[in-house]
C-alpha positions as CSV (number, residue, x, y, z in Angstrom):
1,X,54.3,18.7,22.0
2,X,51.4,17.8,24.2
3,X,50.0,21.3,23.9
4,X,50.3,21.3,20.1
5,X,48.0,18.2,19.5
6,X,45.7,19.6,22.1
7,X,45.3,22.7,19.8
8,X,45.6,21.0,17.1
9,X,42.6,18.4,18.1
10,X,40.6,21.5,18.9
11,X,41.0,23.0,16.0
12,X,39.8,20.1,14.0
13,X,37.0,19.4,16.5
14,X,35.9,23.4,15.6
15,X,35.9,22.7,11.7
16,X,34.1,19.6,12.1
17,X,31.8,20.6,14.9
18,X,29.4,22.5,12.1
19,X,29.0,19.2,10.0
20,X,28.4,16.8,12.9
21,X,25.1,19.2,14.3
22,X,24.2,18.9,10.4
23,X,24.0,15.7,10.3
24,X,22.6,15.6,13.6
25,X,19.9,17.4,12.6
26,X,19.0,16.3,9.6
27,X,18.6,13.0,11.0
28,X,16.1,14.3,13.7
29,X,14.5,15.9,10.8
30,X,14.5,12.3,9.3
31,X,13.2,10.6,12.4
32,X,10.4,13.2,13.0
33,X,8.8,12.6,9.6
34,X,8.9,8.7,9.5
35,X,7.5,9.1,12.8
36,X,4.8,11.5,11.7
37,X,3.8,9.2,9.2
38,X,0.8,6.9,9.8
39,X,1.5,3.0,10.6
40,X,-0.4,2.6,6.8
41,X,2.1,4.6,5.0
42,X,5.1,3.2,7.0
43,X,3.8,-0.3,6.3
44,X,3.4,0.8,1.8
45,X,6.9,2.1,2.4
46,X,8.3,-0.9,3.5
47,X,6.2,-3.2,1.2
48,X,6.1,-1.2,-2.2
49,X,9.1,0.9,-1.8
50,X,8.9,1.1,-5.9
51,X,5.4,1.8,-6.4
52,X,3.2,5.0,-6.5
53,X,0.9,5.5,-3.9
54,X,-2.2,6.7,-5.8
55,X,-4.2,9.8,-4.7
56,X,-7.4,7.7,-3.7
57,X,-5.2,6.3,-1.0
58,X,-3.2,8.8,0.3
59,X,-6.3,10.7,0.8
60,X,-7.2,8.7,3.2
61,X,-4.2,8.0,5.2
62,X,-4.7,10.6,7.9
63,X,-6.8,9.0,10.7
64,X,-9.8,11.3,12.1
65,X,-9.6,10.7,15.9
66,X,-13.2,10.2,15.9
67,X,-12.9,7.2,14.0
68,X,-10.4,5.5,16.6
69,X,-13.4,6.1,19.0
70,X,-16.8,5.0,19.3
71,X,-17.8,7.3,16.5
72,X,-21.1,9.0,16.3
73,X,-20.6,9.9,12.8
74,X,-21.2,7.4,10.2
75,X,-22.2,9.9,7.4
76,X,-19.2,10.4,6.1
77,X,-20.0,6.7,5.2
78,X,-23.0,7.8,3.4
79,X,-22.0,11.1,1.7
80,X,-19.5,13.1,3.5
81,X,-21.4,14.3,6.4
82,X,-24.2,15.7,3.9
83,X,-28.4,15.4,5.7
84,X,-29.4,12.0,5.0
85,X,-32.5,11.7,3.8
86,X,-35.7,9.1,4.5
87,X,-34.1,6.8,1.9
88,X,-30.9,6.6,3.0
89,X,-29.2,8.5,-0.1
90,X,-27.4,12.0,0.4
91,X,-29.6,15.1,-0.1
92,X,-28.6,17.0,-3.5
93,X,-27.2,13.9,-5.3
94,X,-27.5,14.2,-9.3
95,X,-27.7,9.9,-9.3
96,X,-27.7,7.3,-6.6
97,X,-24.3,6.4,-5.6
98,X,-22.0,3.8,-8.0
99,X,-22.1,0.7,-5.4
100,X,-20.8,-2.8,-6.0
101,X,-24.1,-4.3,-6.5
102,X,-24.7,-2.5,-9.4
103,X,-21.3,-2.6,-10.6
104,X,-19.9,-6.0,-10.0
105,X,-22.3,-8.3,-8.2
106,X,-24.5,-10.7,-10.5
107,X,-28.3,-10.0,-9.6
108,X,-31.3,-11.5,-11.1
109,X,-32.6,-8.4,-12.3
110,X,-31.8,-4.5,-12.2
111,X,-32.6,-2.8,-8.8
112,X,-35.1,0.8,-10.1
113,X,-31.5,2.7,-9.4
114,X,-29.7,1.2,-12.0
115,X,-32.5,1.4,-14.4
116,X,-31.5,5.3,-14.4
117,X,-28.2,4.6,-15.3
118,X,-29.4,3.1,-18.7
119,X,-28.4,6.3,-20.9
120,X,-24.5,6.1,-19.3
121,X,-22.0,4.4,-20.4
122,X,-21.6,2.6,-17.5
123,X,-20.9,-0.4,-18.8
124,X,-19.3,-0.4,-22.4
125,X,-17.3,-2.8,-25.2
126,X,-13.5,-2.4,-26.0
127,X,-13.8,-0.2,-29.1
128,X,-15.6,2.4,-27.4
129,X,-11.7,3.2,-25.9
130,X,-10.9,4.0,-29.6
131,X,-9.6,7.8,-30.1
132,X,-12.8,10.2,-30.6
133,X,-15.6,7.8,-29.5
134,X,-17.4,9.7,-27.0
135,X,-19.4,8.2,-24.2
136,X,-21.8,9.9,-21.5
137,X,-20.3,9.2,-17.8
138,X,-20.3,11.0,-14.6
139,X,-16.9,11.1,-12.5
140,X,-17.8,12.6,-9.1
141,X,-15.3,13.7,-6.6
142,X,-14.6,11.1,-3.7
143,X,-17.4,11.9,-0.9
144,X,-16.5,8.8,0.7
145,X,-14.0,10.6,3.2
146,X,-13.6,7.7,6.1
147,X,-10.2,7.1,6.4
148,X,-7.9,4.4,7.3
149,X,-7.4,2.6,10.9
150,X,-3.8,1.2,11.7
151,X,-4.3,-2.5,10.8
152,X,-4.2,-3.2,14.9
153,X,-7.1,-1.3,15.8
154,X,-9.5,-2.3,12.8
155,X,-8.6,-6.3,14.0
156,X,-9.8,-4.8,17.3
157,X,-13.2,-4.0,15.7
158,X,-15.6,-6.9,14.6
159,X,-16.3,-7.0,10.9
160,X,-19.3,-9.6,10.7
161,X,-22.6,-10.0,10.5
162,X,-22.8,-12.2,13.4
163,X,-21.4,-9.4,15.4
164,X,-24.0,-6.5,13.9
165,X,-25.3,-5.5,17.8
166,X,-22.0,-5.3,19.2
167,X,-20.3,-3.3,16.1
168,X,-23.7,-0.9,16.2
169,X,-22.8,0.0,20.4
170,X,-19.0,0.6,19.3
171,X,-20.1,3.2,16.8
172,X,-23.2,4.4,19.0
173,X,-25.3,3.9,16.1
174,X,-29.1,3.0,17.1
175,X,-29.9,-0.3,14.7
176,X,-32.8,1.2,13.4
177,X,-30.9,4.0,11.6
178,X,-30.1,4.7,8.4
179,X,-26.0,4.3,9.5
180,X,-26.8,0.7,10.6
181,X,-28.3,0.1,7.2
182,X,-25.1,0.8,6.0
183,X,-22.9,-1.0,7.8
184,X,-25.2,-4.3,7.8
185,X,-25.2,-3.6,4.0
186,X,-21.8,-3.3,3.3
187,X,-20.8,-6.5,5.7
188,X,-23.7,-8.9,4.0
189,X,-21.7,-7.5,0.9
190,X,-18.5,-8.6,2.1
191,X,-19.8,-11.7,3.3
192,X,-21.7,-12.7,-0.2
193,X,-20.4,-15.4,-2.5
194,X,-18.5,-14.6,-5.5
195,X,-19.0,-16.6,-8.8
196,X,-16.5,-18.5,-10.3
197,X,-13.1,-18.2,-10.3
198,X,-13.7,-14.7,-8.3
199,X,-11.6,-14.4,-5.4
200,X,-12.8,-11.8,-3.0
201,X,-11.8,-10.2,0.2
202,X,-12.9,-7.1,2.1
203,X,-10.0,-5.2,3.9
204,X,-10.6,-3.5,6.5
205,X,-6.9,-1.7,6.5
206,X,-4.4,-0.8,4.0
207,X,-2.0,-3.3,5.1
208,X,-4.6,-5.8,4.4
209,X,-5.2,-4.4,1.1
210,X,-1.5,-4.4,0.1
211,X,-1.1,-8.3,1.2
212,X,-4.6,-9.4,-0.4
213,X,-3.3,-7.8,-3.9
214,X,0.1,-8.9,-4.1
215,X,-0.7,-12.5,-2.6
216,X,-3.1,-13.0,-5.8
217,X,-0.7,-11.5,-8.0
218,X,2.4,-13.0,-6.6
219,X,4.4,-10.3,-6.5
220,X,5.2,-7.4,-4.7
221,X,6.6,-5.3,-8.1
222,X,3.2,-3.7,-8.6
223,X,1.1,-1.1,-10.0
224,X,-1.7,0.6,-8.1
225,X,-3.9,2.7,-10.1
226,X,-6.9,5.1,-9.8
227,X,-9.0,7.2,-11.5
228,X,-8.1,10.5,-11.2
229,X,-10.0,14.4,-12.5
230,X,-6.9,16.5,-13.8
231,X,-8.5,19.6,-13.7
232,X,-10.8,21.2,-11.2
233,X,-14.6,21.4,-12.9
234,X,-18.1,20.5,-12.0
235,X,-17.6,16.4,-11.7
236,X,-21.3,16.0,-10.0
237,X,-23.5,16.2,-13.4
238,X,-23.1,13.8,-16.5
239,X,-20.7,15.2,-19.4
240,X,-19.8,13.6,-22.4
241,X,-16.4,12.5,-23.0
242,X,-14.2,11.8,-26.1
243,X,-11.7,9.2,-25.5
244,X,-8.5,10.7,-26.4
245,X,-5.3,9.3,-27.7
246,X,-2.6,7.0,-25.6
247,X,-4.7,4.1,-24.4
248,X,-2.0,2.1,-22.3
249,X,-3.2,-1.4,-21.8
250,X,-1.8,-2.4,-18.3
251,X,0.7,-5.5,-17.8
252,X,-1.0,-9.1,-16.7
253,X,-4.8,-10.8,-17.4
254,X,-5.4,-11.1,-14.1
255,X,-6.0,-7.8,-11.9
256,X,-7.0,-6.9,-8.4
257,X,-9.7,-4.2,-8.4
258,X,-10.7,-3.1,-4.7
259,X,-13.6,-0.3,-4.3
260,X,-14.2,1.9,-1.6
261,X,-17.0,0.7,1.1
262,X,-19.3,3.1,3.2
263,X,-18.3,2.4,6.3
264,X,-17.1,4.4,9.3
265,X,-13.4,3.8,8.5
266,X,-11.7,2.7,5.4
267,X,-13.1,-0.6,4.2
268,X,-12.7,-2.0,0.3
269,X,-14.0,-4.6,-1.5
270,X,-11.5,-6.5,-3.8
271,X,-11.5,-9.1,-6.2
272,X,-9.7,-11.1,-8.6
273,X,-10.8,-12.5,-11.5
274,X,-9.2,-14.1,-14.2
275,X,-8.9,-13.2,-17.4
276,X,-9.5,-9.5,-17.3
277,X,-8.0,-6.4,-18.8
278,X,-7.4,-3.1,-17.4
279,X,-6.7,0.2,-19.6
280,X,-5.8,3.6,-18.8
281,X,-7.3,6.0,-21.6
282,X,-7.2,9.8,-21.7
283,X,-10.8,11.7,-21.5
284,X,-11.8,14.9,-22.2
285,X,-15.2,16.1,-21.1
286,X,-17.6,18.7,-23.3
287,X,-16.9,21.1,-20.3
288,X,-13.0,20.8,-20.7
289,X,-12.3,18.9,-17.7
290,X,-9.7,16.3,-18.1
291,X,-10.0,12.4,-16.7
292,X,-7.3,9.8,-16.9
293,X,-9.4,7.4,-16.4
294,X,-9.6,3.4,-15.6
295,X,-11.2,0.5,-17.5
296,X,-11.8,-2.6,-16.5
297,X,-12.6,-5.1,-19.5
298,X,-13.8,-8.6,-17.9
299,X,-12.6,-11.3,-20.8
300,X,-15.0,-13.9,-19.9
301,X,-18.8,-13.1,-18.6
302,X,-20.1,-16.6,-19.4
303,X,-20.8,-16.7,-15.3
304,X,-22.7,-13.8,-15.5
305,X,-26.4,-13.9,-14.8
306,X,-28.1,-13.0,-18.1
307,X,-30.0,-10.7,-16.7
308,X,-27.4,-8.5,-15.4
309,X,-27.7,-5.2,-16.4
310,X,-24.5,-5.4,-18.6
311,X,-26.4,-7.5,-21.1
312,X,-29.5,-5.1,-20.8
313,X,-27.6,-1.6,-22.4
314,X,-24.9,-3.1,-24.5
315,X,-27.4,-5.8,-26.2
316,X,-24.9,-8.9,-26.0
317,X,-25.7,-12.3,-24.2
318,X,-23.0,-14.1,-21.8
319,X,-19.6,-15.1,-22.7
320,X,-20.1,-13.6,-26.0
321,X,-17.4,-10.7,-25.8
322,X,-15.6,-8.1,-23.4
323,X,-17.6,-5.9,-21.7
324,X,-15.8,-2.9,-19.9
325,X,-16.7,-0.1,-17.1
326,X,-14.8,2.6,-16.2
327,X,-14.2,3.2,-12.2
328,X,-14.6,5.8,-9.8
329,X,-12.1,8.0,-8.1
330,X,-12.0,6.2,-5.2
331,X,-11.4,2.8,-6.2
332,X,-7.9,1.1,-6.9
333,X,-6.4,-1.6,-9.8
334,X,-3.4,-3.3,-9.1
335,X,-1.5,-5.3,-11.8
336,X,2.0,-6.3,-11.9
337,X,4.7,-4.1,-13.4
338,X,5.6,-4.3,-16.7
339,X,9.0,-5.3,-15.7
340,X,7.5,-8.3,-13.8
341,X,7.8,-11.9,-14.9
């Protein structure tokens, strides 16, 4: 009898043996990729197991070791490692780069760059999203390649105006360059005021980005959406575009739009401002590329400095109606789900 269970044990330990290593190795398999995937992504996983990671971020989820250093190379930070010239603005360029200043900061008066802008539809009023209007814009591809650090080692770096010398010697950057420029510019940003009822904070990490949004939005059932280009084409020059049906007004009045800093890692700028609108609208440009595209339409401008250029192309004063801009590539919206309370 003893012999026959013996066999008979065997026999089911041989039939089960194959499923066991199967299991065994997919779970290895399993292991390996959570473990190949960067602390960032682990952290979205774990955070926003329901929502989309958009391209803009993904992109930059794969850490460039020089970045963990003390990093020579800050010009990704100013145009993806293209010769910098005396001005400080990447060789070859079509337009200066779309920066927050021109975008979403209140100056007194247009800076010469934006004044070139003036033929773009830049900045624009809620029925220009109507099917078949068509508007001049420019959507480049994302040249702002710095990627992001693990949450722990950009804590590690200082991010402060206060601390310009010593964050110059960590990236070996000489503080007459044109790479200190941009990191003193893009911290003084950080550090500026917002107007009212803005809420701004600079993160320095994803993780940081996915607490700032969902803290102002109180909830973690959220939307994170980007521009994106459907269709390979030449993005650098300015095409028209005819707005095309399915605009798709996104859920909630108030939104949390971070852009993408030049800096030597990963560093975005994000606000929240209450009441605004964001859209996603279909484009098609005269050279048959495809856009969906973002709009953000701020409800209430009556904070706005008249002179902002806003109020200069679309001939309206302050706080007298909705005024709209599409964003880049490489900045993100986040709203709450539709299915949100």
């Amino acid at each position: 009898l003893a012999t026959s269970v013996a066999k008979l044990i065997s026999v089911l330990m041989g039939f089960h043996l194959p499923l066991i290593f199967a299991l065994l190795s997919l779970a290895a398999v399993a292991l390996a990729n959570h473990a190949a995937q960067p602390a960032p992504q682990l952290y979205w996983n774990s955070v926003l197991p329901n929502t989309q990671m958009p391209r803009s971020i993904s992109e930059l989820l794969h850490p460039d070791p020089t970045n963990e250093e003390k990093s020579t190379n800050v010009m990704n930070a100013a145009g993806n490692g293209k010769p910098i010239d005396h001005k400080g603005k990447p060789e070859n360029t079509v337009l200066p780069e779309l920066r927050i200043p021109f975008f979403y900061r209140i100056y007194d008066h247009p800076t010469d760059n934006q004044l070139h802008y003036k033929n773009v539809a830049i900045f624009f009023l809620e029925k220009d999203m109507r099917p078949g209007t068509t508007m001049n814009f420019q959507f480049p591809r994302n040249s702002n390649t710095a990627t992001f650090l693990p949450r722990e080692s950009a804590q590690s770096i200082p991010f402060s105006s206060n601390k310009l010398p010593e964050i110059f010697n960590h990236f070996s950057v000489k503080p007459t360059s044109v790479e200190a420029k941009t990191i003193k510019q893009t911290i003084e940003e950080c550090e500026a005021p917002g107007i009212k009822g803005e809420e701004i904070y600079c993160a320095t990490s994803l993780e940081s980005m996915v607490d700032f949004s969902t803290s102002k939005l109180r909830t973690r059932n959220v939307q994170a959406i980007s521009t994106e280009v459907l269709e390979k084409g030449a993005t650098m020059s300015i095409h028209k575009y005819t707005t095309m049906p399915g605009l798709k007004k996104l859920a909630g009045d108030k939104v949390v739009v971070c852009h993408k800093q030049n800096y030597p890692y990963a560093v975005f700028y994000c606000h929240a401002i209450k009441p605004t609108a964001a859209y996603v609208l279909s484009l098609k440009g005269d050279d048959g590329v495809k856009v969906k595209a973002v709009a953000i339409c701020h409800l209430d401008t009556s904070e706005w400095n008249p002179k902002h250029l806003a109020f200069q192309i679309l001939k309206v004063k302050p706080g007298t109606i909705p005024i709209c801009h599409f964003l880049p590539t490489d900045h993100i919206v986040w709203v709450p789900n539709h299915k949100s309370a």
